[in-house]
ZAKOL-855683 format. One line per 2 residues: number of its first residue (from 1); their letters; for each residue x, y, z of C-alpha. Coordinates in steps of 0.02 Angstrom, whole numbers, plus 50000, padded with zeros to 5 digits. Layout:
NUM> A> X Y Z; ...
This chain:
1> XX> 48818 50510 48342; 48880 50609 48489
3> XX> 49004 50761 48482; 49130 50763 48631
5> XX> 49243 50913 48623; 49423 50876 48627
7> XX> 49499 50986 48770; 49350 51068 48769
9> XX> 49306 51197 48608; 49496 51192 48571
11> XX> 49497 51270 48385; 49410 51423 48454
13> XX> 49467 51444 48666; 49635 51397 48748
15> XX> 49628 51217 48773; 49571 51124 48924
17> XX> 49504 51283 49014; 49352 51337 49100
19> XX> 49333 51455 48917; 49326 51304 48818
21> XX> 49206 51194 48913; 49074 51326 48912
23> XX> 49090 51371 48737; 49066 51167 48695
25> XX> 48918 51181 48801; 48846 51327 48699
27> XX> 48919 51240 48532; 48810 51100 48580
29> XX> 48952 50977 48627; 48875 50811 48694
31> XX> 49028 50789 48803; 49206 50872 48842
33> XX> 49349 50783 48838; 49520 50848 48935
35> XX> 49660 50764 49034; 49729 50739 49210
37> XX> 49900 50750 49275; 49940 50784 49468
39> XX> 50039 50921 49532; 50167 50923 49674
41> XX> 50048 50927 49821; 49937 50796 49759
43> XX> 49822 50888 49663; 49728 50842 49508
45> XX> 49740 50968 49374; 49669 50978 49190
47> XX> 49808 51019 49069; 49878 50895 48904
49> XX> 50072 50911 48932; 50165 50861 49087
51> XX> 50232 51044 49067; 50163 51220 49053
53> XX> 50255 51276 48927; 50161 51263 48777
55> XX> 49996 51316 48861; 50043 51466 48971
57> XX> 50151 51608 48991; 50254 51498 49117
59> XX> 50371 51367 49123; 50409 51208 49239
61> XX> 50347 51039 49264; 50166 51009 49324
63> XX> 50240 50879 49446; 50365 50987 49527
65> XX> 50260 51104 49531; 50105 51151 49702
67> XX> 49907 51217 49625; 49956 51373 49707
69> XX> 50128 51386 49596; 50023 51349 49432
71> XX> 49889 51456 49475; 50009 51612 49456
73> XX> 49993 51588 49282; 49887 51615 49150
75> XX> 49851 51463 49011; 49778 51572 48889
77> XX> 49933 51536 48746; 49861 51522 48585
79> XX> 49974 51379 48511; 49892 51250 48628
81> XX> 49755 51235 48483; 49863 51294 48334
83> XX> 49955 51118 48381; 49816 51057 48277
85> XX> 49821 51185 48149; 49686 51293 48196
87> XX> 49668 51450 48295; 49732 51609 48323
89> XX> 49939 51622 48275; 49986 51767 48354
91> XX> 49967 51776 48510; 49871 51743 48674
93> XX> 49642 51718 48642; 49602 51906 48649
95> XX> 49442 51860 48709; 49514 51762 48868
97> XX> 49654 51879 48959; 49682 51767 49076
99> XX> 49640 51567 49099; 49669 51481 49254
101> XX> 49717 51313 49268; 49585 51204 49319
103> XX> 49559 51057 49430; 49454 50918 49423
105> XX> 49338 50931 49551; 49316 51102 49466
107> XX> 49267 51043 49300; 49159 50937 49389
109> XX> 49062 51039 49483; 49039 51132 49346
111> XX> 48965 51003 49207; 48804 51043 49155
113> XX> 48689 50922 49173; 48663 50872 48983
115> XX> 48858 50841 48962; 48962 50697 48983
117> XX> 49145 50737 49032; 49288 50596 48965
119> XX> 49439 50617 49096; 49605 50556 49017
121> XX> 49727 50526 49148; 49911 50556 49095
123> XX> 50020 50426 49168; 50147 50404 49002
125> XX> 50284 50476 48993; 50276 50535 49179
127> XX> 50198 50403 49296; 50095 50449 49461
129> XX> 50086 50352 49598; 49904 50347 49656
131> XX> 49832 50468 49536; 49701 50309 49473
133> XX> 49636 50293 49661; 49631 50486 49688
135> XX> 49536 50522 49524; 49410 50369 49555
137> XX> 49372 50444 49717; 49361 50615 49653
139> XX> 49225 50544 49533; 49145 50449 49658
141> XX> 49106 50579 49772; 49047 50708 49619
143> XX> 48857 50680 49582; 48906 50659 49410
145> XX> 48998 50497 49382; 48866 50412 49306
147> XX> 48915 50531 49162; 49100 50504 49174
149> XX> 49217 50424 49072; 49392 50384 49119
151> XX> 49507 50336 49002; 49679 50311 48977
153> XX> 49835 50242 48843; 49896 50180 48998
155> XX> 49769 50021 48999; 49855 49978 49178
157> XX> 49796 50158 49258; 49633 50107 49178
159> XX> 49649 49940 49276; 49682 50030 49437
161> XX> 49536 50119 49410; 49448 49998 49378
163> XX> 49481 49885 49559; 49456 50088 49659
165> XX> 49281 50114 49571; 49215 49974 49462
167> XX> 49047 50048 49445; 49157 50222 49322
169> XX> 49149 50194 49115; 49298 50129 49069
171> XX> 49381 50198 48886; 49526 50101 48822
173> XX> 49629 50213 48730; 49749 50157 48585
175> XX> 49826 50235 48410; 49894 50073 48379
177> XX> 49801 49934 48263; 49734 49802 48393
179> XX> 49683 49636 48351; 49530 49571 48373
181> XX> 49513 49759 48481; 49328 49720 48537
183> XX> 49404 49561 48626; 49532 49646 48714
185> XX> 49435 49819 48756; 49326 49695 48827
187> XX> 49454 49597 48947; 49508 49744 48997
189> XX> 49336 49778 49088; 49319 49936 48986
191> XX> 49144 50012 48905; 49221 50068 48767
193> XX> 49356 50082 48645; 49429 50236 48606
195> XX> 49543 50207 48448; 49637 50355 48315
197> XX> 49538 50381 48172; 49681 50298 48057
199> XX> 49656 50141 48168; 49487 50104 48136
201> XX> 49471 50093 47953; 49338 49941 47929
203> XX> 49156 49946 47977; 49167 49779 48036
205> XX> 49284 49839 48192; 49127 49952 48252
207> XX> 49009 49799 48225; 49104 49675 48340
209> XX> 49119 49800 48478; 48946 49844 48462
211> XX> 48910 49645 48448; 49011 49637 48621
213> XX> 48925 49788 48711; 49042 49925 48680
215> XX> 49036 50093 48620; 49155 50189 48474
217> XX> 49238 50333 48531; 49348 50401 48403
219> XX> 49499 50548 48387; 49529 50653 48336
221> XX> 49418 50717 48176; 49383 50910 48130
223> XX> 49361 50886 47942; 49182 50886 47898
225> XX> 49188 50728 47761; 49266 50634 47891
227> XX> 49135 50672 48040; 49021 50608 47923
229> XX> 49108 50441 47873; 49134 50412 48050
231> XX> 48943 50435 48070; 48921 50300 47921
233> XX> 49033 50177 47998; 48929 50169 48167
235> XX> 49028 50252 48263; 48941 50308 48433
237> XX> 49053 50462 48470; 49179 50572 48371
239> XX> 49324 50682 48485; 49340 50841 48392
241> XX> 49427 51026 48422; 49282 51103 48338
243> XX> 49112 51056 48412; 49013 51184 48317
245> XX> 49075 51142 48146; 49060 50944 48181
247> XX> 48889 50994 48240; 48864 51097 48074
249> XX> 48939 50945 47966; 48791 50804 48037
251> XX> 48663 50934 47991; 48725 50965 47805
């Protein structure tokens, strides 16, 4: 079973940075995980919220807001990871003074070449026009797509995507109990399903996407029994904030 690191090495860096992608790489993360949203002048950006206020020592919306304007500040706040209890409380990652945001053609260029990346694009609550198109080609053009995932809650981004770049791996996205989830990951075009971890409760939901040709992502899981139950039910990849200590939990 693969370990993809959710916003990178989240329990121990600032989330979705440049920090926490290199430390999953040397915590032996299979794959990174982090999300998309687009700023004002039409770049694509990694950060989780549609603001910066949880995740830097600045405030605004990334949508109002230029690369150059959200590069003036640093996203090195610590409560981006104690959002899932874990991390340093008080105060900015000693270790990392100063985090800039990143964009996607920077994480990118930077994936090593043993790593997948999963990009999520954010398109609920705030919808962006174009940002499907702009991130397929973005992907297209990066040497690395053949190790790219794209996913989305948003299952008509991932449909957008989808008629830009039909050759990108496709991750449908969903906390919600589907029914009959292999058929419908499936019509959506999608490689994979990418459900919660309290929606995917049966082995029998891996086996009939596995019977259709689709792989088990699942989120979020940092408790050890549970990595391991996921690897018992099939499950082809598990999203965690801790890479290492999902890492450490297969080998015991």
């Amino acid at each position: 079973m693969e370990i993809w690191a959710h916003r990178g090495a989240s329990a121990e860096a600032p989330e979705n940075t440049m920090s926490a992608f290199r430390l999953a790489a040397e915590q032996g993360a299979d794959a990174i995980e982090f999300d998309v949203h687009r700023t004002a002048d039409g770049e694509l950006v990694v950060i989780h919220d549609e603001t910066i206020d949880r995740t830097s020592n600045g405030r605004g919306v990334v949508a109002d807001l230029t690369l150059e304007q959200l590069r003036r500040y640093s996203y090195d706040a610590s409560h981006g990871s104690v959002a899932h209890g874990l991390g340093n409380e008080h105060g900015p990652w000693n270790e990392h003074e100063r985090e800039s945001i990143p964009t996607l053609e920077e994480v990118l260029e930077w994936l090593p070449a043993d790593m997948q990346a999963n990009v999520e694009l954010k398109t609920l609550p705030t919808f962006y026009p174009g940002i499907a198109a702009r991130a397929a080609d973005i992907i297209t053009v990066s040497g690395v797509s053949d190790r790219v995932w794209v996913s989305s809650f948003n299952h008509h981004t991932l449909a957008e995507v989808r008629a830009q770049a039909p050759q990108l791996r496709l991750g449908v996205l969903t906390g919600a109990h589907l029914w009959r989830p292999a058929d419908y990951v499936s019509s959506c075009g999608a490689a994979a399903y990418h459900p919660s971890a309290a929606s995917l409760q049966t082995p029998e939901i891996v086996a009939e996407c596995h019977g259709a040709g689709l792989r088990v992502h699942v989120w979020t899981l940092d408790d050890p029994e549970h990595i391991r139950l996921a690897e018992a039910l099939g499950v082809d990849a598990v999203i965690t904030n801790a890479p290492g200590a999902a890492r450490a939990a297969l080998r015991g």
